[in-house]
N, C-alpha and C positions, 0 to 999 in steps of 0.2 A: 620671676624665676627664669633664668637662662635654659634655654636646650640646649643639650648636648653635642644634636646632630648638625650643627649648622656652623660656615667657616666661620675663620675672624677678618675681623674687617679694623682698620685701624684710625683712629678719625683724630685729626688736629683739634685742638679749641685753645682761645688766645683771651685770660683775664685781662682787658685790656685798660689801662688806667691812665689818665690825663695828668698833667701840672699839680694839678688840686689833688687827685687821688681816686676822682672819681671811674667807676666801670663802666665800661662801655657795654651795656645789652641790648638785642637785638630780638623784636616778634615776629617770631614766625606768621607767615600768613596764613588766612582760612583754608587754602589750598594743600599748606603741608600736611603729608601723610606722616605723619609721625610727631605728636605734639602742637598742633594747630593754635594759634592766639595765646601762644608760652613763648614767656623769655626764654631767651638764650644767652652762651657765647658765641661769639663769631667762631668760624672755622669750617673745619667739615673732611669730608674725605682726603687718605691719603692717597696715591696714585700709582700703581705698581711699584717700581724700585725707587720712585722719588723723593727724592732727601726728607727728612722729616721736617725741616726749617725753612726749608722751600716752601715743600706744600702749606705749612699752617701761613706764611707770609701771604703766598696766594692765594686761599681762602680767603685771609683777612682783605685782602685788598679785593677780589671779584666780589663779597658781600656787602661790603661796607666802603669802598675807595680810601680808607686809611692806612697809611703805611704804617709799621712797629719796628722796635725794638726788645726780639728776646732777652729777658731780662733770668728767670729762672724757673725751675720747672714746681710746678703746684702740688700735681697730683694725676694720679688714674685713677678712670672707674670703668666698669664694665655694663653694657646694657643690652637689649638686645630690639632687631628689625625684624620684620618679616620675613627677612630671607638671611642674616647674618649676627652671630654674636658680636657686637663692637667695642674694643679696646678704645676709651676716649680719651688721651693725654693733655691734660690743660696745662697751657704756659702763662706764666706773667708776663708780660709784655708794657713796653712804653708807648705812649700813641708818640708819634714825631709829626702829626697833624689831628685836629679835633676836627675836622666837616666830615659828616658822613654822608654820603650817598650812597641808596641800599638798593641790593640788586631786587630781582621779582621774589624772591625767596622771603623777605621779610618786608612788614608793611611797617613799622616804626622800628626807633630805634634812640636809646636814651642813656645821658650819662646818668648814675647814679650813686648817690656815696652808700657806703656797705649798711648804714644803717635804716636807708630807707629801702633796702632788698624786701624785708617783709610783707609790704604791702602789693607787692606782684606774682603774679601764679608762673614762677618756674620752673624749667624743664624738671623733671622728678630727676633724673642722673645725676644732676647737678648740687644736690644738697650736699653729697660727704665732700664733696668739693669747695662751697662757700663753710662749711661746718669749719674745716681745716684752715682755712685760709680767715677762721674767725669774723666771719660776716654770714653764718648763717641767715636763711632767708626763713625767719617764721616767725 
């Protein structure tokens, strides 16, 4: 359940897909406050006035060293932090390079084709997300 009292906060995420098709997800480490040893998408905060296409490129690339190509937009969902309700816009995206090198924020990080999403415990926001995009993960 979302609270009421709390701002919005606006967060990039980037379904990012390979040649083959495959997604790029990334785990969070045991450190993270928010979702610990759960996939992700790459991304993350947006930055005061800064472009929205900016920041999700910059995410992708401080988390993972892969550049993208915006390709079209997925979906939103909304969830909430400890201190802010979060607006999460996930984009499709082309990798224009497959090597990841991941920042301290995640400890592995894997391509994966939609139907092997099941067998990994991902972020909970992220379902009506793969649902729609027909690679639910369950």
């Amino acid at each position: 359940m979302v609270t009421q009292n709390k701002p919005y906060r606006l967060s990039a995420k980037a379904l990012i897909l390979d040649k083959s098709g495959r997604i790029l997800l990334v785990r969070r480490s045991a450190r993270s406050r928010g979702n610990p040893l759960r996939w992700d998408l790459p991304g993350g905060k947006v930055e005061g006035a800064e472009p929205f296409e900016e920041a999700l490129r910059r995410e992708v690339l401080e988390e993972t060293n892969v550049n993208v190509e915006l390709v079209r937009l997925v979906g939103a969902v909304e969830s909430e932090s400890p201190t802010a309700r979060i607006v999460c816009v996930v984009m499709e995206a082309r990798a224009l390079d497959t090597q990841v090198q991941l920042s301290a924020e995640h400890d592995e990080a894997r391509w994966v084709r939609a139907h092997d999403l099941g067998g990994l415990e991902i972020v909970p926001y992220l379902e009506p997300i793969f649902a729609k995009y027909k690679c639910k993960p369950s």
